[in-house]
Every structure is written in C-alpha cells, then in structure tokens.
C-alpha positions in Angstrom: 25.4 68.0 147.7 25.0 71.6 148.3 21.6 73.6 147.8 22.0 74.5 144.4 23.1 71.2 143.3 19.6 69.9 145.1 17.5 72.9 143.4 18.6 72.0 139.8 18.6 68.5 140.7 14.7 68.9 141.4 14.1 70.7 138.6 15.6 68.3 136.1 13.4 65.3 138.1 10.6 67.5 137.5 11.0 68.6 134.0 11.4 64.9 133.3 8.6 63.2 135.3 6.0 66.4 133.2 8.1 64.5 130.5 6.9 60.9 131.5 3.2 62.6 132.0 2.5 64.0 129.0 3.7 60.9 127.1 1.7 58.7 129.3 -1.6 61.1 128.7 -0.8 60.8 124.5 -1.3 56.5 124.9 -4.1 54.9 124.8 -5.7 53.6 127.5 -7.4 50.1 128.1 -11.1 51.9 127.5 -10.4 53.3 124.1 -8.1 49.9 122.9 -11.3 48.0 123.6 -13.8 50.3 122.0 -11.7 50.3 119.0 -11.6 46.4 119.2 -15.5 45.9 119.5 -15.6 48.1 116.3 -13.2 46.3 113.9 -14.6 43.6 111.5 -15.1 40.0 112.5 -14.2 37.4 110.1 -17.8 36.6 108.7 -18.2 40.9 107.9 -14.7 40.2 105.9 -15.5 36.8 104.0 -19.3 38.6 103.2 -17.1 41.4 101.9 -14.7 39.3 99.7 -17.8 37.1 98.2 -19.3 40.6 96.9 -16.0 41.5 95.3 -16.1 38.0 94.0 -19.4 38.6 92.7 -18.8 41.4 91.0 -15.5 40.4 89.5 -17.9 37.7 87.6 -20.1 39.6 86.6 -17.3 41.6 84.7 -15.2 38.8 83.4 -15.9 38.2 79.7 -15.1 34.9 77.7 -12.5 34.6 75.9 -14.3 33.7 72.5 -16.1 37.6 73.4 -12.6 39.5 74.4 -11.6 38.2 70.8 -14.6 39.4 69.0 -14.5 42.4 70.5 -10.8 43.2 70.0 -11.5 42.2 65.7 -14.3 44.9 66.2 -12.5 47.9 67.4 -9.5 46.9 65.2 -12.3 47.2 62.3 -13.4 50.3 63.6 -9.7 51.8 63.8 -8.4 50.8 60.4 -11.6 52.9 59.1 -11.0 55.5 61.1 -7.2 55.6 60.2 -7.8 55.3 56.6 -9.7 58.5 56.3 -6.9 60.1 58.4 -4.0 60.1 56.2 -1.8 63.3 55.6 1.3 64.6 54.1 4.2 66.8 54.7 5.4 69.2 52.6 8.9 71.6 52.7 8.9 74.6 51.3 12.9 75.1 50.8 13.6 78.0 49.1 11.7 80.4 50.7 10.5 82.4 47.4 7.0 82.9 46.3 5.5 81.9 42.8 3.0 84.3 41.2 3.8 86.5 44.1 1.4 85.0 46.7 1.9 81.1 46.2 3.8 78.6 47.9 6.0 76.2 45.7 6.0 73.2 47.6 9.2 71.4 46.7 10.0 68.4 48.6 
C-alpha cells in the first residue's frame, strides 16, 4: 500500500468512526432510559384512570325507556317545525311580462 492509498484510507476510517460518534451521541443513554421509566404510569395510576372514565361514562348513559322519549320529543318538535316550513316552486317559461311589470307564473 503506498502513501496515498494509506492517506485516503485514514480518512475514510475517520469520516466513518465521526459517523459511529455522532450516532452514538443521538441514543439514549442508561440515565435518561431510567428517568423516563421512573416517570411512566404504574398500573394502579392506569386502573384509577379507567374507573374515572368509567364513572363518567355512567353518568352519561341514559335508559333506554329515556333515549325513547326523548327521540318521540324532538321528532314532535321537528314535524312542527317542518310544517310551518313548506314552500313551492314556480317556472316562469315564457319569459314575457303581464301588465308590463308582473311575472306570469306558469308551471
């Protein structure tokens, strides 16, 4: 191996061991993996969690006998509303005014 060969040689090894560095220096080490495991929840924080979503999921869970008199109410409420919101549709076809101003409707 002649000198040139060696040089380029060490600067390939080099160029890959900063490589190896930096990617060593981007991990985690064994301080920060246990810090992060002394914060994470332990399974009695988790089952207190899930019995106040179950709590609260109770309190919103209506009977059926109250779903169904609550869905004849607002059906009530929108066949009222629906009755006093009736229109029609009228064409004007030909285009031409009566009396000069008016609109004929036709269909």
């Amino acid at each position: 191996m002649n000198k040139d060969q060696f040089v380029n040689f060490d600067k390939t090894l080099e160029e890959k061991l900063n490589d190896i560095v930096k990617q060593l220096a981007r991990k985690s080490n064994i301080k920060d993996v246990c810090a992060l495991l002394d914060m994470k929840s332990n399974t009695e924080e988790v089952n207190k969690a899930l019995d106040e979503i179950h709590e609260e999921m109770d309190k919103q869970v209506v009977t059926k006998t109250e779903l169904n008199d609550a869905l004849t109410e607002q059906n009530a409420i929108n066949e009222a509303l629906c009755a006093e919101n009736c229109s029609a549709r009228w064409l004007w076809k030909s285009g031409e005014l009566q009396n000069g101003f008016a609109i004929p409707w036709e269909i």
